[in-house]
C-alpha positions in Angstrom: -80.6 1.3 -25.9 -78.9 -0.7 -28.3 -76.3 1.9 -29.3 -75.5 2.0 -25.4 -74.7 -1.2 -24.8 -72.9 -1.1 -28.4 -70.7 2.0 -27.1 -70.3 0.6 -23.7 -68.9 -2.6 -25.5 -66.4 -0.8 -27.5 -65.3 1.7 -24.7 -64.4 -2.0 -22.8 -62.6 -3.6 -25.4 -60.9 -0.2 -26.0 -60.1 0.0 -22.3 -58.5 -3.6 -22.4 -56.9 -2.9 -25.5 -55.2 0.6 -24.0 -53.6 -1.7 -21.2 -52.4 -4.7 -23.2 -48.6 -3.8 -21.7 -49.3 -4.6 -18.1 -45.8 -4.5 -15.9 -46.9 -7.6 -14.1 -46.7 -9.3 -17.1 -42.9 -8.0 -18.0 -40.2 -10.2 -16.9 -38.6 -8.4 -14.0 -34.5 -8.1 -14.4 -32.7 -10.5 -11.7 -29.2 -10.1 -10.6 -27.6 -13.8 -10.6 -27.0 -15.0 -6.6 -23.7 -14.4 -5.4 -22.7 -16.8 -1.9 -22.3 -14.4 0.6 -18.4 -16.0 1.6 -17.8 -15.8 -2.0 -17.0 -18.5 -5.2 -17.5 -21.8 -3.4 -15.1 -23.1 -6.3 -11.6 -21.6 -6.4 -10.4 -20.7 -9.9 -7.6 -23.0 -9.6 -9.9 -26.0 -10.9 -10.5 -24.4 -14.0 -7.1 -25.8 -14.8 -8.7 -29.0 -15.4 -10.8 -28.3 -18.6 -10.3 -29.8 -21.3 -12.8 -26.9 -23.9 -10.2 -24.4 -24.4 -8.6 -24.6 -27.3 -5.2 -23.9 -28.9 -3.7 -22.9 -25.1 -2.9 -24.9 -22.3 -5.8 -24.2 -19.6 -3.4 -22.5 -17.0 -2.7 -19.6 -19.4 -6.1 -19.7 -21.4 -8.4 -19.4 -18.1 -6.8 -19.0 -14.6 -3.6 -16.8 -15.1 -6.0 -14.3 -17.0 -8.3 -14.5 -14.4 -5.9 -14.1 -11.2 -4.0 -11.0 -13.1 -7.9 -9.7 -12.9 -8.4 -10.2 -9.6 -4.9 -8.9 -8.9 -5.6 -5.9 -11.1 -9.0 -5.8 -8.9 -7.5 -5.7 -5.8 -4.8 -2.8 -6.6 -7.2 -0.6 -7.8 -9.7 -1.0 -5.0 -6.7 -0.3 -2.8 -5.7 2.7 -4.8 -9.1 3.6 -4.7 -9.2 3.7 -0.7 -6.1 5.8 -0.8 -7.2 8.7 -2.9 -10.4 8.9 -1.0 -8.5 9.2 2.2 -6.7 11.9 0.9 -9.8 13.7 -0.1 -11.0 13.1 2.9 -8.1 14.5 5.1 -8.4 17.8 6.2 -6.1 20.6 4.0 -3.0 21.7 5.5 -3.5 25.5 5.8 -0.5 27.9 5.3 0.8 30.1 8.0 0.9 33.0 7.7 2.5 36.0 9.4 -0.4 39.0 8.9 -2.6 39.2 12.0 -6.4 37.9 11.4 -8.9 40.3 10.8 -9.5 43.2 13.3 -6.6 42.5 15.9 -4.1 45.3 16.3 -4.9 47.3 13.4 -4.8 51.0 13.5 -4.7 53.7 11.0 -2.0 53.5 8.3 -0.3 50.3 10.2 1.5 48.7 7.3 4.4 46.9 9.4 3.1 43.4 8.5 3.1 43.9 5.2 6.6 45.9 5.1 8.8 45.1 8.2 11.6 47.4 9.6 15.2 46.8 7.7 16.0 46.0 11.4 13.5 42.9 11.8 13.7 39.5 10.2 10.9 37.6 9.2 
């Protein structure tokens, strides 16, 4: 009896010790909140800090940052472009040389070598 409850006790503490990791207890990654109508502070005000160092703020903080968005913009717009062209149908060549199965007869090579007479 006593070995029992002595194997019973070690399987429990085995068991809690097997799920010491529990995902409830892992912090869970958040992506930071974003206003729907965008930055409710224009970039323009960074202009007024005074932490930047060796630059004036203008070229230290907002020029870099409206040459991103800038840069942003142009490729999301180059971006739109190519996938329109993917996603316009192919232009399909022409050609003279009847589809499959129309008009053919035995040893009818005229499409492929006209008459001196005919133009293509």
């Amino acid at each position: 009896m006593r070995k029992q409850v002595v194997l019973a006790g070690l399987l429990a503490l085995a068991g809690f010790c097997a799920d010491s990791t529990a995902l409830a207890q892992l912090p869970r990654y958040r992506a930071p909140y974003r206003a729907p109508a965008g930055n409710p502070l224009p970039s323009q005000l960074n202009y007024f800090r005074s932490d930047v160092g060796l630059l004036d703020p203008y070229n230290a903080i907002v020029a870099p940052q409206q040459r991103f968005s800038d840069d942003i913009r142009s490729l999301n717009s180059r971006q739109r472009l190519l996938q329109a062209e993917i996603a316009a149908p192919a232009q399909l060549r022409q050609t003279e040389a009847a589809s499959t199965g129309t008009g053919s007869v035995f040893m009818n090579r005229s499409h492929f070598f006209p008459a001196p007479n005919q133009r293509r």
